[in-house]
N, C-alpha and C positions, 0 to 999 in steps of 0.2 A: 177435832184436832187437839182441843186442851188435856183432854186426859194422857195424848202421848206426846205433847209439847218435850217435856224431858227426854226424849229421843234424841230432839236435835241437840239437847245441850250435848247429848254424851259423844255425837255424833262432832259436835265442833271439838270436845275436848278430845278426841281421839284423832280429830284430822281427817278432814272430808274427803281427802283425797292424796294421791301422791303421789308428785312428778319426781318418775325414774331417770328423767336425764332424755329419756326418746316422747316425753308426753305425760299425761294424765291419767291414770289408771285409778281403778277403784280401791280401797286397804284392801289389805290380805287377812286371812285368818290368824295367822302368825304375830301378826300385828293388833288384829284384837285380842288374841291371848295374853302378848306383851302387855297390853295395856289391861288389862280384868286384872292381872296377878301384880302391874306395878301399883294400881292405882286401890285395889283390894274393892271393887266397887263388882257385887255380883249381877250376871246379867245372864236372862233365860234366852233358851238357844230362840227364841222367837223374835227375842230382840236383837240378838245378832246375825240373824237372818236378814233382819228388818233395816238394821244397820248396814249390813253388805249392800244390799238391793240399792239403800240412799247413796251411797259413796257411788252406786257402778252408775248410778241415775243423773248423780252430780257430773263424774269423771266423762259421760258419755256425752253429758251438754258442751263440758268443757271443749270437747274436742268438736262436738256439729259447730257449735256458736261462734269458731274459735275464727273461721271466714269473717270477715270483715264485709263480705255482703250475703251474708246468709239474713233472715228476716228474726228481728228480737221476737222470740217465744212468746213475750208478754204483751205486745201488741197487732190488734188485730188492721185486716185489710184496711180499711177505713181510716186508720189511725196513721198507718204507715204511708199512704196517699197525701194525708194534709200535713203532713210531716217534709216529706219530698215535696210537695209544691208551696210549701212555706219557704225550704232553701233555693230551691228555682228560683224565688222572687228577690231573694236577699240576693244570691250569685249572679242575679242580672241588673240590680241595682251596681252592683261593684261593678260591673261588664261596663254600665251604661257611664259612671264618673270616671272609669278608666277613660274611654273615649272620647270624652270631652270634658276633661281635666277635671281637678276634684278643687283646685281652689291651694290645692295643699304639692305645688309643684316646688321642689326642696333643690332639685336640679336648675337652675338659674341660671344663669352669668357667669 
């Protein structure tokens, strides 16, 4: 990955991506030409292939991930279980001081 590290810079200074208003879409071409001819920075069509690909890669997560119970990419089965039954434990601790008061009753007299 080090030798095309610089990918990504070019790729963040160009805008990973770009909500039209209806969502997250990948750049346009248009939009890296804007950017080759504002920024005078040459790049071969391999890299901005390369580049397309990342933005439609990003834009595409953006919108799977975008569920709020869709499963985070970066953690596997395993991970996601002791996760979940770590909050089980916390949410039934609250369940259990809800129930039989917390000591911290504010409603009084």
């Amino acid at each position: 990955m080090e030798p095309f590290s610089y990918l990504i810079d070019l790729l963040s200074r160009l805008g990973v991506a770009i909500n039209n208003g209806s969502g997250v879409q990948a750049i346009t071409w248009q939009e890296m030409d804007a950017f080759v001819q504002r920024t005078r920075i040459p790049i071969t069509s391999w890299e901005a292939e390369t580049l397309k690909r990342l933005s439609a890669v990003y834009a595409g997560s953006v919108v799977k991930y975008d569920n709020q119970d869709a499963p985070a990419p970066y953690r596997n089965a395993e991970e996601t279980k002791r996760i979940a039954t770590s909050m089980k434990s916390v949410l039934r601790q609250v369940v259990i001081k809800d129930k039989h008061g917390s000591g911290h009753d504010t409603n009084q007299g």
